[in-house]
C-alpha positions in Angstrom: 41.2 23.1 45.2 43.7 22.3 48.0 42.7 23.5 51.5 44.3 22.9 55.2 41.2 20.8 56.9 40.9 20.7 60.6 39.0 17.5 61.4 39.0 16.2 65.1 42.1 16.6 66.6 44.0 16.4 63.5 45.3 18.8 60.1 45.9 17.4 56.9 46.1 19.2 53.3 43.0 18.3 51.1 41.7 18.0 47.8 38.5 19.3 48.0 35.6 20.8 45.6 36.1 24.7 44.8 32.8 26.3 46.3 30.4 27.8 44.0 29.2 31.3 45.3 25.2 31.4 46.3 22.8 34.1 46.1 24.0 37.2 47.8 27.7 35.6 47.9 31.1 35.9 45.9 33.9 33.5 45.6 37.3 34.6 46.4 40.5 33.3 45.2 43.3 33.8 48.2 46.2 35.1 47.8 47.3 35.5 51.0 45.9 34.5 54.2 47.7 35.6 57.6 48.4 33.3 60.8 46.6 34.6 64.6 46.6 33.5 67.8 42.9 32.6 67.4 43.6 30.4 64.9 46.2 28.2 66.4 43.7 28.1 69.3 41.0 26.5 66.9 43.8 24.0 65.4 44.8 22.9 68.9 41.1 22.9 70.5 40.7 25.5 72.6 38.1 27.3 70.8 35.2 25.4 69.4 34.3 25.3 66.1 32.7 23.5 63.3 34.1 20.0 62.1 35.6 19.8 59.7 36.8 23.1 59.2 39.4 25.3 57.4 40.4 27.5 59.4 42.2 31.4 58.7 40.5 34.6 58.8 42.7 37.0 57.8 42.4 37.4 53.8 43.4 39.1 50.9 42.2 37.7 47.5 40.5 38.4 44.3 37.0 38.1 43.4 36.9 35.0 41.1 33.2 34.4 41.2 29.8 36.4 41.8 26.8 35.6 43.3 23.0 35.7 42.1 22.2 39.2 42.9 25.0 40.4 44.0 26.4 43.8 42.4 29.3 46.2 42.5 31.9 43.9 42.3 33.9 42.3 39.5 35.6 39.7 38.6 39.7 39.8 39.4 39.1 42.4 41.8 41.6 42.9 44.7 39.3 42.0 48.4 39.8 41.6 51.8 36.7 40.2 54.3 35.2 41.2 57.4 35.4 37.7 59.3 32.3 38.9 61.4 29.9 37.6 59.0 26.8 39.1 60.5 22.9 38.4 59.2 23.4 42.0 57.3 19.5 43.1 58.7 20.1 43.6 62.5 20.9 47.3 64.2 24.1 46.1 64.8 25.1 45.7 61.1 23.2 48.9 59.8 26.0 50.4 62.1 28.5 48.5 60.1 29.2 47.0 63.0 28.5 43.0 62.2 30.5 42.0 65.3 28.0 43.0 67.9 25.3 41.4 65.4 23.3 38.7 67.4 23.6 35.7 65.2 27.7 36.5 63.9 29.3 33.9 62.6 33.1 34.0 62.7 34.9 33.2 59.6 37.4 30.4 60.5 35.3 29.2 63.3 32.0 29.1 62.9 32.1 29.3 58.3 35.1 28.3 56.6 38.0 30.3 56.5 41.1 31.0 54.1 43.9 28.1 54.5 42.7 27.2 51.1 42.7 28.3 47.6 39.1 29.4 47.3 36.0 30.1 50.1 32.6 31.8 49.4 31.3 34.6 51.8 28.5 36.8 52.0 29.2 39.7 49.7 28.7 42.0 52.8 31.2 41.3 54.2 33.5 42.4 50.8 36.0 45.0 51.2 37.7 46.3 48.2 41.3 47.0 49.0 43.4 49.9 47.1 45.3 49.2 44.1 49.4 48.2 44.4 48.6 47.0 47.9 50.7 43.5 48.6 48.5 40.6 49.2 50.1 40.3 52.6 49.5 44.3 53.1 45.7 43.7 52.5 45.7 40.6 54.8 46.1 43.0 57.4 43.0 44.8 57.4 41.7 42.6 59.9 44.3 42.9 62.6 44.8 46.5 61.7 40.7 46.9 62.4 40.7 44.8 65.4 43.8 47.7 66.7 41.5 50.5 66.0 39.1 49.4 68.3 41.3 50.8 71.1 40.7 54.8 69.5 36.4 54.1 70.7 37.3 53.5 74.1 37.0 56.9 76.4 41.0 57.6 76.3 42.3 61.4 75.5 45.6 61.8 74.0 46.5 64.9 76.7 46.0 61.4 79.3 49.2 59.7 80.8 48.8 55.5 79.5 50.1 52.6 78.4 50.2 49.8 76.8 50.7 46.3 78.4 52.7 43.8 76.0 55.3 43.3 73.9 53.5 41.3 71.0 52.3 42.4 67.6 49.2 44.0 68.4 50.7 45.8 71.1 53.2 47.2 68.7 50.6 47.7 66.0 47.8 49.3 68.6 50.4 51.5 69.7 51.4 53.1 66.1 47.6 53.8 65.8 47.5 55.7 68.7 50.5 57.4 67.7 48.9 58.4 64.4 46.0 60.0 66.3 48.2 62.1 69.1 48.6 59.7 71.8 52.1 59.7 74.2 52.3 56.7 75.9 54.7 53.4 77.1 55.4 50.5 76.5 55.6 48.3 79.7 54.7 45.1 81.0 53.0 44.5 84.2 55.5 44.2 86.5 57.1 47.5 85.5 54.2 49.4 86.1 54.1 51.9 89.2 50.8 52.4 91.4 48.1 55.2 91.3 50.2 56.3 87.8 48.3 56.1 84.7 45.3 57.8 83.4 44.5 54.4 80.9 46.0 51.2 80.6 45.4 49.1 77.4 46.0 45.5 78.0 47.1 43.2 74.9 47.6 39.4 76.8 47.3 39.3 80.7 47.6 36.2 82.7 45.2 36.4 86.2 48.3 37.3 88.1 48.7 40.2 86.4 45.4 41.8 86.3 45.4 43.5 89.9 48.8 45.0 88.7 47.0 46.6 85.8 44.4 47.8 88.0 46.5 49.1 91.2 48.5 51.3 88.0 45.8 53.1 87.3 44.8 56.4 88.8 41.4 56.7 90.5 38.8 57.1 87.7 41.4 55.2 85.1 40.5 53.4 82.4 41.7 49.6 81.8 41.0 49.1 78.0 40.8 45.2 77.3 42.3 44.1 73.6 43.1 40.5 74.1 40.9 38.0 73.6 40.9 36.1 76.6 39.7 32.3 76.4 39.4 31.9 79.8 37.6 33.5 82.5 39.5 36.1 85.0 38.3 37.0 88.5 38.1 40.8 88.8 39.3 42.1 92.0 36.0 44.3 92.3 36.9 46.2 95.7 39.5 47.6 93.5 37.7 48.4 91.1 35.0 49.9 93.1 36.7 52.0 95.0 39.1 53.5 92.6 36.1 54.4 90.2 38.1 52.3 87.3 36.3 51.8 84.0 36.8 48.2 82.5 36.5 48.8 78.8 36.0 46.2 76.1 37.8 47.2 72.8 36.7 44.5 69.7 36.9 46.3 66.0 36.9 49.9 64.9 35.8 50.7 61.9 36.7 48.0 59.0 36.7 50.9 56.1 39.0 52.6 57.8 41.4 50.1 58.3 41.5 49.3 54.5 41.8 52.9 54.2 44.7 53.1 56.3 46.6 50.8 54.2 46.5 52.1 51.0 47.5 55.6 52.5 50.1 54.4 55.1 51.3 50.9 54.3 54.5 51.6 56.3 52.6 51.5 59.6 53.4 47.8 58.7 57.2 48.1 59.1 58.9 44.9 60.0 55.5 43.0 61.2 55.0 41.3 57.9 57.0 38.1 58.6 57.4 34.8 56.4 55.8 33.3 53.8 54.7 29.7 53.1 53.0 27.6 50.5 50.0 25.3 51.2 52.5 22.3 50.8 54.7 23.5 53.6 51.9 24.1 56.2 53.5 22.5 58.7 56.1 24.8 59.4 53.6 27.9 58.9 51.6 26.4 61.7 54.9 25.6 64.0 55.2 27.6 67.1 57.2 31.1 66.3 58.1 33.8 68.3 59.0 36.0 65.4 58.2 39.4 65.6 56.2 39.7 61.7 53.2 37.5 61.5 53.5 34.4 59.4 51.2 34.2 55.8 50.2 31.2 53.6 50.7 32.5 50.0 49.0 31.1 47.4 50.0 31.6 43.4 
C-alpha cells in the first residue's frame, strides 16, 4: 500500500505493507481522508508524535478486513472513525465519550492515521456512515463532532453571543448552533464591544486577543474555548474573577450524532468541502491554503 510517512523532519510517499486487522480490530480501506490544522502541526513539529508516522484523522472508508472477534460489521461497508481511540473499559468510554478516557490515543498522532490506502483501528471506534453519503461528506464526521461540542457548554439560545473567527469551524460551529435556535455574530476580536455578550465562543485566539474576549462579556458570561491551542495563554484572572466569567472547555459532542447529522442534513456542508488530491500529488494537498473548503486526499 502507498502511505504519506512522516519520519523526522521530513514527508515522503511510501510503499509499505497493508496492515492486517488484530483481535478486536478492522481494516479500513480510505477513501477519503480530510486535511486539519492539527495535522499540519504534527507534519511541521509542533505537536509530538510517534516516528514514523502517517499522519490524518479525518476518514471515510470501507471496511476491507475484520478482526478476531469482532462482529456487526461487514466487509465493503461504508465507516468513518472516532480518532479518540480510547481503552473501551474506562467510565469515560462507557459514556461514549473516549476523549476524556485516561489512556486516549489520538489517531494521527499517537496510532497511525489515514494519508494512506489502508490503517487498522480498534473496532470501537467504527462508525457506520449512511448510505449515498460522499466519501468527503463522511470525512466530516469528525470536524462536524468536534463543532458540536460547543451545544454541551452552559449557553441558551434566548442569550446575546458570538462567535470569534472567520475560519471553517467558526463557520461550521455556527450552522450548528443555528440548527438548535441560537442568534448570534460573527465578529473578530477587535470588533467586539465591552460588557456586551452573554457567551463568547472562541475558534483561534492569539494572547493579545484574550482580554478582548473577556472585557466583551457581560458579568457572569461565558467564554466557550473551541481551538486547540498549542501553546499556553496567561489568563488575566482579576478579570475573570471579578466579572464572574465561566471559562468553558468545548472538545467533541456526541460522535453518533454527527454521523447522524450528515446523512439527514449534508447541506450544512455547503461550500466547505474544498479540493481534492491523489496520494501522488501530496505535495500540493499539504501546501499552505487559505481556501475556504477543507482540502481531501482521495484515494480510488
Amino acid at each position: 500500500m502507498k502511505a504519506l510517512v512522516k519520519e523526522g523532519k521530513y514527508v515522503q510517499l511510501q510503499e509499505l505493507t497493508v496492515p492486517v486487522a488484530g483481535a478486536g480490530e478492522v481494516l479500513i480501506r480510505v477513501r477519503a481522508a480530510g486535511l486539519c490544522r492539527t495535522d499540519l502541526l504534527v507534519i511541521q513539529g509542533r505537536l509530538p508524535a510517534i516516528d514514523p508516522l502517517i499522519p490524518g484523522h479525518e476518514l471515510a472508508g470501507e471496511v476491507a478486513g475484520i478482526g478476531k472477534g469482532v462482529k456487526g460489521f461487514e466487509r465493503g461497508e461504508p465507516v468513518t472513525v472516532h480518532p479518540m481511540l480510547g481503552c473501551g473499559s474506562c467510565a469515560a468510554c462507557g459514556r461514549r465519550q473516549p476523549e476524556h478516557c485516561p489512556t486516549v490515543r489520538v489517531l494521527g498522532i499517537e496510532h497511525h492515521g489515514a494519508f494512506g490506502e489502508y490503517l487498522c483501528v480498534p473496532a470501537r471506534a467504527l462508525w457506520k456512515l449512511p448510505c449515498g453519503l460522499s466519501w468527503q461528506t463522511g470525512a466530516y464526521a469528525e470536524p462536524v463532532a468536534a463543532a458540536l461540542g460547543v451545544l454541551r457548554a452552559d449557553i441558551k439560545p434566548e442569550q446575546e453571543g458570538a462567535i470569534c473567527g472567520h475560519n471553517r469551524i467558526a463557520e461550521l460551529t455556527g450552522r450548528i448552533l443555528s440548527r438548535h435556535g441560537h442568534q448570534f455574530q460573527h465578529c473578530q476580536a477587535a470588533e467586539l464591544m465591552p460588557n456586551s455578550l452573554d457567551y463568547l465562543i472562541e475558534t483561534g485566539l492569539s494572547a493579545a486577543e484574550l482580554p478582548m474576549l473577556l472585557g466583551a462579556l457581560k458579568p457572569g458570561g461565558t467564554l466557550v474555548a473551541k481551538s486547540r491551542h498549542i501553546d499556553s495563554l496567561a489568563l488575566p484572572w482579576q478579570m475573570i474573577v471579578r466579572k464572574d466569567i465561566r471559562v468553558q472547555g468545548a472538545y467533541y459532542g456526541d460522535f453518533g450524532e454527527a454521523v447522524a447529522l450528515l446523512g439527514a442534513a449534508p447541506e450544512l456542508l455547503s461550500g466547505l468541502i474544498g479540493p481534492a488530491f491523489e496520494l501522488a500529488d501530496w505535495e500540493r494537498f499539504l501546501a499552505p491554503d487559505d481556501e475556504r473548503g477543507k482540502r481531501f486526499l482521495v484515494l480510488d
